[in-house]
N, C-alpha and C positions, 0 to 999 in steps of 0.2 A: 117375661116371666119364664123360670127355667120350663122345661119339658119334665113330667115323670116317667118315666120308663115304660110306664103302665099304659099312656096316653099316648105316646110316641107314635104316629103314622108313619113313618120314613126308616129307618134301621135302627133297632136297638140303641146300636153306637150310638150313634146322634145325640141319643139324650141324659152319655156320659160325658162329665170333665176330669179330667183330670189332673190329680194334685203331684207335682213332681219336687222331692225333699232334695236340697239342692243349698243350704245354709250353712253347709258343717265346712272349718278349715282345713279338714284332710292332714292334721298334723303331720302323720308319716307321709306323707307326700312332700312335704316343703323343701327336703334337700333335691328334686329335680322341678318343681314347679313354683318356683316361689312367688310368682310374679302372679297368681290367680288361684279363684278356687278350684277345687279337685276336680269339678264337674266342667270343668274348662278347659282340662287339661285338651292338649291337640292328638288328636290319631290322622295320621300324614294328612295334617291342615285342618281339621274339621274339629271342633268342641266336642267335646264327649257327650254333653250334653243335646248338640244338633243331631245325633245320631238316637237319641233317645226321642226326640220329638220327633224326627221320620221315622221310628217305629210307630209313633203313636198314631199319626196322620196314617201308614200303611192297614190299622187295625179302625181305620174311621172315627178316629177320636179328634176333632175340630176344635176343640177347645181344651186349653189350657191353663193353670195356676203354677207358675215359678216358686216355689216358699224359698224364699232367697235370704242371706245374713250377711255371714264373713265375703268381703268384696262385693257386697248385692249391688255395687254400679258397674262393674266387669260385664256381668250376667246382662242387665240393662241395657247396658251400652250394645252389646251385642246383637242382641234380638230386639232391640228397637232401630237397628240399623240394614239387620243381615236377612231380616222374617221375610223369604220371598214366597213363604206359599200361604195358604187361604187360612190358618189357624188362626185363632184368637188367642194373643197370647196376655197375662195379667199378671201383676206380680204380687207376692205378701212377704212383706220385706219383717226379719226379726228387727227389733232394736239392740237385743242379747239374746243370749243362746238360751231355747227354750225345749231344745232334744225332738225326738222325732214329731210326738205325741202331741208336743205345746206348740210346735210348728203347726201342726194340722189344724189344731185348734186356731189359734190365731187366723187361719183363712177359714172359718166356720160359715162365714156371712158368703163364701164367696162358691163355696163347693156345690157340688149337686148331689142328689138322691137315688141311689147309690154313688159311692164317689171312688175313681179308679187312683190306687197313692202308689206310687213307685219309688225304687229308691234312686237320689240322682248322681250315683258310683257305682252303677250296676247296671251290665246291657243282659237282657233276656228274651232269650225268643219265644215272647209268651203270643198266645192268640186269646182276646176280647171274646166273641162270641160264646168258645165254649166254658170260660168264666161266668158269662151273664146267664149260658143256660143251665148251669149247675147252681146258680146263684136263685136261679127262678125253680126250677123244680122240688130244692132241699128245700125251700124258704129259708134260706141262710139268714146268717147274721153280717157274715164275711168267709170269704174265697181268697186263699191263698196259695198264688205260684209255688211249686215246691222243686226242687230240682237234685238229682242222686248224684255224690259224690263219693269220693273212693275212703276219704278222710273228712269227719266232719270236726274235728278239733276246733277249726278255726273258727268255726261258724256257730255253734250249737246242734242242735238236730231235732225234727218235728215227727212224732207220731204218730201212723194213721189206721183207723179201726179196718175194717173189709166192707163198708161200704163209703170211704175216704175220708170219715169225720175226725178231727184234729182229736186225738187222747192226749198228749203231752207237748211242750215245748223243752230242752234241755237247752241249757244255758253252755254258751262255749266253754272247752275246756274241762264240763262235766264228764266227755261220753269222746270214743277214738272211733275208727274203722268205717266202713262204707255204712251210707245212712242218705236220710232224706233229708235237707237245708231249705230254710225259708231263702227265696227265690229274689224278695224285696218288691214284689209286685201283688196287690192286694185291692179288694174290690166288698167296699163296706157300705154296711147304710149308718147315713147320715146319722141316728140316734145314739153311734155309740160314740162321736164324737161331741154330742151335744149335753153327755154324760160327763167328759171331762172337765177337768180345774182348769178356768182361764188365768193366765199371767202365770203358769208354775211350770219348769221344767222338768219335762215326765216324756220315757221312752215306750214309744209302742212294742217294742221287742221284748223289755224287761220287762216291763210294768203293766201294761196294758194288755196284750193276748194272751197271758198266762190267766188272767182273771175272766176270760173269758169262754172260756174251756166246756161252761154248764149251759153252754148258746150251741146255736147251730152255725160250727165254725169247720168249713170242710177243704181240703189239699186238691189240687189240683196241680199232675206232675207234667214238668214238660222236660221235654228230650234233646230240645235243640243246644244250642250256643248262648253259655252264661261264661259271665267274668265279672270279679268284683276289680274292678282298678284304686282300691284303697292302702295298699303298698305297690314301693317302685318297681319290683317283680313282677307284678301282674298287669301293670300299668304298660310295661316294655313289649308283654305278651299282646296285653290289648292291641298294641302298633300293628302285632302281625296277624291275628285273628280278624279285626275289626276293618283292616285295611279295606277289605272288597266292599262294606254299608258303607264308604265316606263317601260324602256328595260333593257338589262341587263348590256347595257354600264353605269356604275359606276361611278362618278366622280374621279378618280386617289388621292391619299394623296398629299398636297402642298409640 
């Protein structure tokens, strides 16, 4: 039976899993990675994705959910072959594209109480503990990574009161200049996914935290090392940012 957070004798961590979104084709990506998904891509050898999972294992997060689609036997084949460390890894494989929100949903039976969701085209140096302990002091609803850019065009931009509670989400393309970006790393309880429409494709971004604004939904800024790798630009950047977290798990020959 899972652990609840509340019950946990051993570290916090312990008695999160985590959900990593990792199902979308990466469209703009296809002219350099055609051959997998985006979250496959390789940074000098290593899946983008295995650099996400050694984040998570360095934050004591043992457990894991794949939400896998486009190529979901790439992902498979890899980390049923290449998992050399103690995680648990599990996959929720789409049949069709069901966007961030119907992803999650669809692993509902499999997540845990709070459940940590990341995105899987996004490396962040977030840290676990002091999420969980803002998460436990506000009595949150949900705790979102936020991270200060110079430009948020690309992105959208999130708003936050003076004592870090979410006022607004803007939609990319609304809003120009230095601002706060949702991070892609979020840390929710169970009920607001058990709130959603099963079988329908619906974004957490768009559709889901905007409605959630009248909860206790609060920002948590980090300062380290983000990259989105969802164009080839940043993808190139990642190579030489990301190079010193690559390990020595290799992606295997197809």
């Amino acid at each position: 039976m899972m652990k609840k957070l509340e019950d946990s004798r051993d570290s916090p961590t312990d008695a999160v899993r985590a959900f990593v979104l990792c199902g979308g084709p990466g469209t703009r990506l296809r002219p350099v990675i055609a051959d997998r998904p985006k979250s496959m891509a390789l940074i000098s050898g290593t899946p983008f994705l295995q650099l996400l999972l050694d984040r998570l294992t360095s934050q004591g997060v043992g457990d894991v959910i794949l939400g896998t689609g486009y190529m979901a036997e790439k992902i498979e084949r890899y980390f049923d072959c290449a998992n050399k460390s103690a995680m648990c890894i599990r996959y929720s494989r789409e049949d069709e594209p069901l966007g961030t929100a119907g992803a999650l949903k669809l692993a509902e039976p499999l997540i845990s109480d709070p459940v940590l969701v990341l995105n899987g085209d996004t490396y962040v140096e977030w840290s676990l503990v002091p999420m969980l302990e803002l998460f436990t002091e506000k009595k949150a609803d949900m705790v979102l990574v936020l991270h200060a850019v110079a430009d948020v065009t690309r992105y959208g931009s999130v708003a936050l009161d003076h004592q870090g509670r979410v006022t607004q989400f803007v939609e990319k393309g609304a809003a120009a200049g230095p601002g706060l970006i949702n991070a892609g790393v979020y840390l929710l309880r169970k009920q607001i996914v058990r709130n959603l429409p099963a079988g329908t494709a619906i974004s957490l971004e768009r559709e889901v935290f905007p409605r959630l604004l009248d909860r206790q939904v609060y920002g948590l800024v980090c300062t380290g090392l983000f990259i989105d790798i969802g164009i080839p630009d940043d993808l190139r950047q990642a190579q030489v940012l990301l190079a010193p977290h690559t390990s020595n798990n290799k992606a295997p020959p197809n």
